[in-house]
C-alpha positions in Angstrom: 16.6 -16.4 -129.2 17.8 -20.1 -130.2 17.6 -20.9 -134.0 16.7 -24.5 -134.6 18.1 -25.3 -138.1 17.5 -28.8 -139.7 19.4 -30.4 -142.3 18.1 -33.6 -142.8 17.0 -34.6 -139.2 13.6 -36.4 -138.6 10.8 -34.5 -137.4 11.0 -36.4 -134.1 14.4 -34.8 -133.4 13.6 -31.7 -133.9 11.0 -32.2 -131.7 12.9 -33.1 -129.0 15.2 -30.3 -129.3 12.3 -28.1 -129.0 10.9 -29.9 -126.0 14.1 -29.4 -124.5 14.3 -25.4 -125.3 10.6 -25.0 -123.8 11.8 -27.3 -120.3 14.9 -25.5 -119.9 12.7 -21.5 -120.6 14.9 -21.1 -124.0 13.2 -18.8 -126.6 13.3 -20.3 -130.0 12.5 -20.5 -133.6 12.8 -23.1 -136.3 15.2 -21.7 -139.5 15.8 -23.3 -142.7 18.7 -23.7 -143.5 18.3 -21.9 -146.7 17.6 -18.9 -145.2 20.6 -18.7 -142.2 22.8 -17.0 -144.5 21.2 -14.0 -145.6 19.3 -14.3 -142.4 22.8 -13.5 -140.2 23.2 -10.3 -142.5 19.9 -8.8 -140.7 19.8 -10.0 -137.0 21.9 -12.7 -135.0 20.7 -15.6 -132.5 22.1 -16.1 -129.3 22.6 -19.3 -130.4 22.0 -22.0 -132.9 21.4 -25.6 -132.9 22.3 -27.4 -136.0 21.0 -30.6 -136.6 22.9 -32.4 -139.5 21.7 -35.8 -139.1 24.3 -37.3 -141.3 27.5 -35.1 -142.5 27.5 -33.7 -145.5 28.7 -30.6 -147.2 25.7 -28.4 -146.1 26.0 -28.7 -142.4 29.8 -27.8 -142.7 28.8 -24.7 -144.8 26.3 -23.4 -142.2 28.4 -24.8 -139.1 30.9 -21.9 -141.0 28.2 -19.0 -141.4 27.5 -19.7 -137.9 31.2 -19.5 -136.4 31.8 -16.4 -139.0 28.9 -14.3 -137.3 30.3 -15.1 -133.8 27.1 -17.7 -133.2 27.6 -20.2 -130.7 26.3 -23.1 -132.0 25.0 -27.1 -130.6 25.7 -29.7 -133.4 23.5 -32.6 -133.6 24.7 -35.6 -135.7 23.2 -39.0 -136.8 26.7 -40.1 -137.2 29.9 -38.7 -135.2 33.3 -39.9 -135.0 36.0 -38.6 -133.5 37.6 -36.9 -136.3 34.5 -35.2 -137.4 33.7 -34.3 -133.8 37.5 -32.5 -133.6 37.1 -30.8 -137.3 33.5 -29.5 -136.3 35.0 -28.1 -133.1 38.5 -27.0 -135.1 36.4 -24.7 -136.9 34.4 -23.4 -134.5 31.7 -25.0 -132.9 30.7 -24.5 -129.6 29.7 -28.6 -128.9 28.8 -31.5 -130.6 26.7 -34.3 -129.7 25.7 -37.6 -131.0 21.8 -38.8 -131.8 19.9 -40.4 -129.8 20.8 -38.1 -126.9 17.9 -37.7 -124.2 16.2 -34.9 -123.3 17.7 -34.1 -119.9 20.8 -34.4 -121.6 20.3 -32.1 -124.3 18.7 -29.7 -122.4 21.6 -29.3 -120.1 23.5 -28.4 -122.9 21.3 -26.0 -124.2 21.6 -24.5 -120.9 25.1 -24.3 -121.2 25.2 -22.9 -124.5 23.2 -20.2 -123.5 25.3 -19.3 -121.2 28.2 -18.9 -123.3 26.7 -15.5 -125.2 28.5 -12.7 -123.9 26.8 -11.4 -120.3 27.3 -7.9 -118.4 28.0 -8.2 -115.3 28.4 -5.5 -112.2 29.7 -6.9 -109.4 33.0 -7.2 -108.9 34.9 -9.9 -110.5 37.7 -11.9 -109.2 41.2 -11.7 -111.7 43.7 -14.7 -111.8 46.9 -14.3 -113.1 47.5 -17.5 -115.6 51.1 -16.3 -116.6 53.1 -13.7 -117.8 50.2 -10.9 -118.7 47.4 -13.4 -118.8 44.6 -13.2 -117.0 41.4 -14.8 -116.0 38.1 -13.2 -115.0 36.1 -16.5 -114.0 32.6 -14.0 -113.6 32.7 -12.2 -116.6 34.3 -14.9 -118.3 36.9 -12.4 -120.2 40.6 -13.5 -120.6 43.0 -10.4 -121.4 46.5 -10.1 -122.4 47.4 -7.2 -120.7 44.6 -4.8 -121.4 43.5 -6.8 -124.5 40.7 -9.4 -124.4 40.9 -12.5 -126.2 38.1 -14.0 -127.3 37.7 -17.5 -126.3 34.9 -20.1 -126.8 32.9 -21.5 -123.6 35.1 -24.8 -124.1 38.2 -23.2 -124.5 37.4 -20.8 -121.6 36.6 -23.6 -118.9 39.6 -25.7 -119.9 41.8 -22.8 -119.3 40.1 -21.9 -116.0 40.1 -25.5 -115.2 43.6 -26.0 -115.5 44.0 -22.3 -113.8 42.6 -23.7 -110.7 44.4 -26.1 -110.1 48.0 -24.5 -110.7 51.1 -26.9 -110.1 49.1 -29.8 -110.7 48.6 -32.2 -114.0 44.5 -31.8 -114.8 44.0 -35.4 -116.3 42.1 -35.6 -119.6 39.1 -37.1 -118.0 39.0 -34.6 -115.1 38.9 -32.1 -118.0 36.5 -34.0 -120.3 34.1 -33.8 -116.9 34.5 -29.7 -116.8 33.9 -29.1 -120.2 30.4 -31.0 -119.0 31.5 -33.9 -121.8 32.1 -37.0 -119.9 33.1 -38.7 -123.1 35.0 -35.8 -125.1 38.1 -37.4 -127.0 41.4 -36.7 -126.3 41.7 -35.1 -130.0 39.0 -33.0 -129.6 40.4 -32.3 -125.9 44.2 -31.4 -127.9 41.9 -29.2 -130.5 40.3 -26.8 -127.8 43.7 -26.6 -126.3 45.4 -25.6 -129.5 42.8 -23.2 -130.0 43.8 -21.6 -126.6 48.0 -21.2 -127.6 46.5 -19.8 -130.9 44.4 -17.1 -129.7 46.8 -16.4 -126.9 49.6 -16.2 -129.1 48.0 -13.9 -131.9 47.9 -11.4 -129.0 51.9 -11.8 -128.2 51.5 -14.1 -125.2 53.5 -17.2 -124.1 52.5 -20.2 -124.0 50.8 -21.2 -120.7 49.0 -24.3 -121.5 51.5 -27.3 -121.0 50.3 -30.7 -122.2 51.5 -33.8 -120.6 51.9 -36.8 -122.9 48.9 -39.7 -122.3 47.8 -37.9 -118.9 47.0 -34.1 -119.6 47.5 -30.4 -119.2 49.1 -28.3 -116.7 49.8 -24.4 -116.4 53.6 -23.2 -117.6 55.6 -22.3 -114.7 
């Protein structure tokens, strides 16, 4: 179940949204934004969509109840610029995306988020080493430090496995931008998932493997 929460969008947005839930088979129910809080403390979506229209200290309170309680979340602003869009996704957002967006559009997206919720999986699922004890499960979408998973957003996940896949090689900024399904992602907000990456990897005693290359990119540590 999707949670639709609305601080000061127009009805016609929301609407949209909801259009797009129902066209792409995504379960969903509107939320005030009043009630997200103490509604996380009882049950949790598999996602949320936040519609800000314009920033304000509200949607950066909720965007933070969402991202405590593990929720992946869409925001939708009026107004974006790239250092909102890197702070939103600095503290945990799953994506952001500007209004007007069409409905195709944003229902690809809602597709995608859904798809970042944790799924089971039992076939058998391919490992790739990344370096030293990291590894790479491109089914089950699980990275692991030896035998200890790291838990990594559906951005951060497909730059990583982006970059894994194409090991020796420089995976330009745009080529990236494309796989995280973003044609027009920023190169700030590109450097912000990738510090988020080192981070978590690090926390768990692992090297560095992500290696940015000044103006062009990333590439894997040899």
């Amino acid at each position: 179940m999707f949670w639709l929460i609305s601080l000061d969008a127009r009805p016609s947005d929301i609407d949209l949204t909801s259009r797009a839930c129902e066209g792409s088979h995504i379960p969903f129910a509107v939320v005030p934004v009043a009630e997200v809080r103490d509604r996380l403390t009882r049950e949790q979506p598999s996602a949320a969509v936040l519609h800000g229209g314009r920033p304000s200290p509200p949607l950066i309170d909720a965007q933070r109840w969402l991202a405590d309680a593990g929720v992946p979340t869409l925001v939708l602003l009026l107004m974006l610029t790239d250092d909102l869009e890197a702070i939103l996704l600095d503290r945990g957002a799953q994506d952001v995306l500007p209004f007007p967006v069409s409905e195709r559009r944003l229902g690809a997206r809602l597709r995608l988020l859904g798809r970042s919720s944790p799924q089971q999986h039992d076939e058998a699922d391919e490992v790739i080493s990344v370096g030293g004890e990291v590894t790479l499960s491109p089914r089950s979408r699980v990275v692991c430090v030896g035998d200890r998973p790291v838990s990594l957003t559906k951005s951060e996940f497909d730059l990583l496995l982006t970059v894994a896949l194409r090991r020796g090689s420089v995976v330009e900024h745009h080529d990236l931008a494309v796989a995280l399904d973003h044609d027009h992602l920023s190169t700030r907000a590109l450097q912000t998932h990738a510090s988020r990456v080192r981070t978590k990897l690090r926390a768990v005693g692992a090297p560095d493997v992500l290696v940015p290359v000044r103006g062009i990119g990333y590439r894997l540590k040899e």
